[in-house]
N, C-alpha and C positions, 0 to 999 in steps of 0.2 A: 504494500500500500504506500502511495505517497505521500509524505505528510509536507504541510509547509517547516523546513527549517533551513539549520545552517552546515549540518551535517552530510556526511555522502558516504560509501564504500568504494574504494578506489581498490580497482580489480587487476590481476597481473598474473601473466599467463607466459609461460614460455616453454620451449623444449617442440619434441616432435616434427611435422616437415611446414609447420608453418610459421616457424621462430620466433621475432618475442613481441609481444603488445598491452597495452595498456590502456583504460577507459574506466568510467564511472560506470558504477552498477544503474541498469535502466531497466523498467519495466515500462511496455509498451512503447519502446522509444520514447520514452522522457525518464528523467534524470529521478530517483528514489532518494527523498528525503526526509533526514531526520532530524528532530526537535533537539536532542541532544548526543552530546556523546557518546553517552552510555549505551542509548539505544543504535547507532550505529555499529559499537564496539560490538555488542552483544551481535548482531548482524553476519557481522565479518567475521567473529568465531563458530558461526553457524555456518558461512557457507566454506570456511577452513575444514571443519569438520568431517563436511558433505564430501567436498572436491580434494581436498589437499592430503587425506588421511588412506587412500585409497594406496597400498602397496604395488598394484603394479599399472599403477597409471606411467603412461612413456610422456608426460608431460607436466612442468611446476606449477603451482597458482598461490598465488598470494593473494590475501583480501585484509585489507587496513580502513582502520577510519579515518576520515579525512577532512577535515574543514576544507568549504567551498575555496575560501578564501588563501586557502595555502598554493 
């Protein structure tokens, strides 16, 4: 869901045959926002958990919180 804040998930992917990139987490092509920190932090250790925990994934992913503004 997107909420109005200042928060985001800044997504990052590399490895495999399509090598490295980086974007904000988006639902329906527009940008997933969060009111605070916490609830982006909690976010980005969900989708860690989902994507990044996976043993034989042939590809890396990193998910962080991120102010808009950084």
């Amino acid at each position: 869901m997107t909420i109005n804040g200042r928060w985001g998930v800044w997504c990052e992917v590399w490895g495999g045959v399509t090598g490295e990139r980086a974007n904000w987490l988006k639902e329906d092509r527009k940008l997933v926002e969060y009111a605070t920190r916490e609830e982006a932090e909690a976010e980005a250790e969900r989708l860690m958990k989902r994507f990044a925990d996976n043993p034989y994934r042939k590809t890396g992913f990193r998910y962080s919180a991120k102010s808009f503004g950084e």
